[in-house]
N, C-alpha and C positions, 0 to 999 in steps of 0.2 A: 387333484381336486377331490374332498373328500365327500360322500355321496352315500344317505341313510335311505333305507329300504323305503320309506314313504315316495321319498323322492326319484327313485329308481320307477319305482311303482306307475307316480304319474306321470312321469315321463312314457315311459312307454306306453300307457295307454294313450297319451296324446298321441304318439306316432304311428299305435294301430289307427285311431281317428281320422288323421292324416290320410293314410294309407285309402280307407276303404273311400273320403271323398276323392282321392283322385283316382281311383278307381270308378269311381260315380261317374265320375265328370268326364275319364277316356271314354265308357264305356256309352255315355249319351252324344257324345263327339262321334262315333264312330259308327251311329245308327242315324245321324241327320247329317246328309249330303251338304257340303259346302255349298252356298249360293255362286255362281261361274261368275254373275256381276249383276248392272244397273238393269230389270225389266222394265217397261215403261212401255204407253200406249200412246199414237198418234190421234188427237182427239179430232184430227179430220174425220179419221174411221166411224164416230157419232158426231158430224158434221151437223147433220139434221136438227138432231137430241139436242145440240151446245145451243145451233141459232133458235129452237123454240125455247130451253129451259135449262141455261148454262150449270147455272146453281143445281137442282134437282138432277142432272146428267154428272156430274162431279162427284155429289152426292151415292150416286149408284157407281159410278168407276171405282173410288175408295172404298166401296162394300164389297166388291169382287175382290179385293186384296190388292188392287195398283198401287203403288206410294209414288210413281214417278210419271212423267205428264210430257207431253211436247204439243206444245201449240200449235194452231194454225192460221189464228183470227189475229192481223193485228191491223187494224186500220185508226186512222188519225189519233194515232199514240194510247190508243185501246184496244184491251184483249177481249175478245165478246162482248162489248158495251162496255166493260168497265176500266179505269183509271190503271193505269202501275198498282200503286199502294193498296188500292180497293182490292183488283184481284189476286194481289200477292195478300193479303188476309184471307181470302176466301180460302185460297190454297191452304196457310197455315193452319186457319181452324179446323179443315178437312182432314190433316194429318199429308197431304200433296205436295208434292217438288216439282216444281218445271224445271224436268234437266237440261231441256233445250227447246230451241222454236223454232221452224219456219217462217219468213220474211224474206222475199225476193229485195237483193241488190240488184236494182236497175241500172239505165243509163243515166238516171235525172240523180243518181247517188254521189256521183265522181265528176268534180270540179275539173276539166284534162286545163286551163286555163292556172286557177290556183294550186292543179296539183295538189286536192284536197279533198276531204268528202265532203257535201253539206250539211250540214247544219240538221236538215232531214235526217239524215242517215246516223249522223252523231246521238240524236235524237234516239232514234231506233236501239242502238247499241246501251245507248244509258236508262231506257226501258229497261232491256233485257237482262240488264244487271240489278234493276232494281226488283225484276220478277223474282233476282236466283238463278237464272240460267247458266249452262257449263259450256253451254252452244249457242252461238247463233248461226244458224242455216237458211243460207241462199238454196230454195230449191228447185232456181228456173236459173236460165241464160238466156236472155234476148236475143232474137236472132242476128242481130247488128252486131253484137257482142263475139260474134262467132260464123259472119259471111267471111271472111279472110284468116288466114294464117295469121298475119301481123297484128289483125283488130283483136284477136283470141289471144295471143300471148301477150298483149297489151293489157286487156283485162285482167288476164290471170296476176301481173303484176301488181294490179288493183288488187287482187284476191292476197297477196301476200299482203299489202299496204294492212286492209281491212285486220288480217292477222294480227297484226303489231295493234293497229287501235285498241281489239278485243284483250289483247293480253293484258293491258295496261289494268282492265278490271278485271282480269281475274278466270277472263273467260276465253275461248276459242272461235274463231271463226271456221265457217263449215262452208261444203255445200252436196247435195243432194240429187243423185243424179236419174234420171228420168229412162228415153230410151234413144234420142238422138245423139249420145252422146259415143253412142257405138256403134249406129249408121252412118251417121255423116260424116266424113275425113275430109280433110283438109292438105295440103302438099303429099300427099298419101299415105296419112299418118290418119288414124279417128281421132275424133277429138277426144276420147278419152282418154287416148296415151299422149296425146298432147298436152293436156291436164294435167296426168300425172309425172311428167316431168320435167313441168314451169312451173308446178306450185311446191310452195315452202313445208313439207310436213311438219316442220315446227312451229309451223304457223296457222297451217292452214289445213283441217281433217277433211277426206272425203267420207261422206257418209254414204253408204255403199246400201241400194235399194235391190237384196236379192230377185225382185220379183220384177219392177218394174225394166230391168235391163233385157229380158226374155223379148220383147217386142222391138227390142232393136238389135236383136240376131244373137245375141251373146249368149255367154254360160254362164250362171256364177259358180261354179266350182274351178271353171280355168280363168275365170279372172281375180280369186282369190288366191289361186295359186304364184300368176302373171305377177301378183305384188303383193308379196307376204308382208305384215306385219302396217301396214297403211289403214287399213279400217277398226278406229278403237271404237266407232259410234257404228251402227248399221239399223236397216229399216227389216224386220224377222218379215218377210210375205211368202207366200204361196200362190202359184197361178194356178188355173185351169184354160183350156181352150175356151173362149166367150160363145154360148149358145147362141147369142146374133148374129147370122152370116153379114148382117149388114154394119158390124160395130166396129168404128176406126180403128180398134186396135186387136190383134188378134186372139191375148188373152185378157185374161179378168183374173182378180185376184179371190182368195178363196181362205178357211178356215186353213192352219199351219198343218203342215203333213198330209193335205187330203191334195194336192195337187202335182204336177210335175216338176217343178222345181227341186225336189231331195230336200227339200227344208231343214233336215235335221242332222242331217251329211254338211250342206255348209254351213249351217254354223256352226255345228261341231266343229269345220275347218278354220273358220274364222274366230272360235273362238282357241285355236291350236295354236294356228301360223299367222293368223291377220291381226293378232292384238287389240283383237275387240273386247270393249271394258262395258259399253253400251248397247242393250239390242231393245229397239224403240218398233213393237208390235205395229203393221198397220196392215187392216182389210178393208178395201174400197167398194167390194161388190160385195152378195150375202145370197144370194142362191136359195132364197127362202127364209132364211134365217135374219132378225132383226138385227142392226147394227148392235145393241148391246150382247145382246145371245152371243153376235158372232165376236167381240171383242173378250167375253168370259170364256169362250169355248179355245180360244186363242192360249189365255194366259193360261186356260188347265192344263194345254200342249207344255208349253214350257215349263211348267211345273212339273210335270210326265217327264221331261227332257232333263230335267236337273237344273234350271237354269233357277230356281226361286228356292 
C-alpha cells in the first residue's frame, strides 16, 4: 500500500492521541479503588425518621451518597404508607434502589393442606418485585417453625419452595438471621447448621447479620470461615457491650469499626471467601449519636474500607 507523507503524518499523530488517552484513562483507573460491590442501608436503622417523614428521610439517605435501600415496613401490601407503584417512584425520582426487603414468612404463609403458599404471601412476592427488589428476606422464624427437628426441616423445605417462586421473577429468596439461631440446637445440631444444610443455596441466600449473631454465643469470623462462599448478601454491624445491665441482650450495635466484632477483618473475609456481592449497613442503637449521623458515619467507614 502506497502512503504520502501527509498521510503518514496523520496517522501518527492519531496514534500518539490514542496513546496519551489511554494513558489518561490507566492512569485515572489506577488512582480510584474498584467499588468491592452493592453498599446499601437497612432503613430500620432511621426507623423513627421513615415512620414520622418517609419522603424527607430518603431524601437525606440519597444526600449521604446511598443509591441502595432495604426495607423494612411492609404492612397490608404498603411500604411506609405507600402503594407498590407509589413507592417505587419515590425511590426512582430519588435516584434509590430497593435491593432487598425484609418481610417475615410466617406460619399463615404456607398452605401444608394445598401444598402451597397463599395468596398473601404470593401477594408479598409480586410487591417485591414490583418495588425492584434482588431479595426478599424472611428475617424471623416462628418459634413453631423451629420447636422440633422435623417442623424445622419441614420449613426449611418451604424455604426452598419460596426459592423457586422468587426465581420465577427474577429475584431471590433470603433469610436473615438473628441470634437464636446459634443457641438453640435441635437433635444436637444448632439450628443454624441445620439451616445450612436443608436449604437450597441455589435458591435460597442466607443473609449473614455480622453482629446480631454475637448474642447467641457465635463468631463471625468462624462462622464465615465454617461456610465459605454462602453469604453473597450480609447485614455490615458492629457491637459494643449494652451500657444496660438490665438490657435482654447483651450487646448493642454501634458505628462500624468502633466495636468488638473486627468489622473490617470480616468483611474483608467475606467479601474474600464468602462471595458477598451485597453489604446492607444496619445500626440499631446510637450511643449519643442520631440515627442519621450514625447511618453517614457508617457509610464514610466503608468508604475508608474500599467498599464505595
Amino acid at each position: 500500500m502506497k502512503t504520502n507523507r501527509r498521510t503518514f503524518i496523520r496517522s501518527g499523530a492519531m496514534a500518539v492521541a490514542g496513546a496519551l488517552v489511554l494513558k489518561d484513562s490507566l492512569l485515572a483507573s489506577a488512582g480510584k479503588a474498584e467499588a468491592k460491590g452493592i453498599v446499601g442501608l437497612q432503613l430500620y436503622s432511621v426507623r423513627d425518621d421513615m415512620q414520622k417523614d418517609p419522603l424527607g428521610t430518603l431524601k437525606q439517605v440519597a444526600a449521604m451518597g446511598y443509591v441502595h435501600v432495604e426495607h423494612a415496613n411492609y404492612i397490608n401490601r404498603k411500604f411506609y404508607g405507600y402503594l407498590p407503584k407509589e413507592f417505587r417512584k419515590i425511590l426512582d425520582d430519588l435516584g434509590l434502589k430497593m435491593i432487598s426487603g425484609h418481610t417475615v414468612m410466617g406460619l399463615d404463609h404456607w398452605d401444608s393442606e394445598r401444598k402451597d403458599f397463599t395468596d398473601k404471601w404470593k401477594a408479598t412476592v409480586d410487591d417485591a418485585a414490583t418495588l425492584g427488589q434482588k431479595y426478599v428476606i424472611s428475617p424471623y422464624m416462628d418459634p413453631k417453625m423451629r420447636d422440633t427437628y422435623e417442623n424445622l426441616t419441614k420449613y426449611l423445605d418451604v424455604f426452598n419452595k419460596c426459592g423457586a417462586l422468587c426465581n420465577k421473577q427474577g429475584m431471590k429468596f433470603g433469610y436473615h438471621n438473628h441470634d437464636f439461631e446459634f443457641s438453640q440446637s435441635l437433635n444436637g445440631q444448632k439450628v443454624f447448621d441445620i439451616m445450612m444444610k436443608n436449604i437450597d443455596p441455589k435458591k435460597v441466600v442466607i443473609q449473614l447479620d455480622i453482629g446480631n449473631l454475637y448474642n447467641g454465643g457465635a463468631v463471625a469470623l468462624d462462622v464465615v470461615n465454617q461456610y465459605p462462599g454462602r453469604f453473597e448478601i450480609i447485614h455490615a454491624k458492629d457491637e459494643i457491650k449494652s451500657p444496660d445491665p438490665k438490657a435482654t441482650e447483651k450487646y448493642e450495635s454501634c458505628v462500624l469499626g468502633q466495636g468488638i466484632v473486627n468489622a473490617e477483618k470480616v468483611i474483608g473475609l467475606t467479601t474474600k471467601i464468602g462471595g458477598t456481592k451485597v453489604y446492607i449497613i444496619e445500626q440499631e442503637s446510637y450511643q449519643g449519636m442520631t440515627p442519621l449521623e450514625s447511618a453517614k458515619a457508617d457509610l464514610e467507614v466503608m468508604k475508608k474500607w474500599g467498599y464505595l
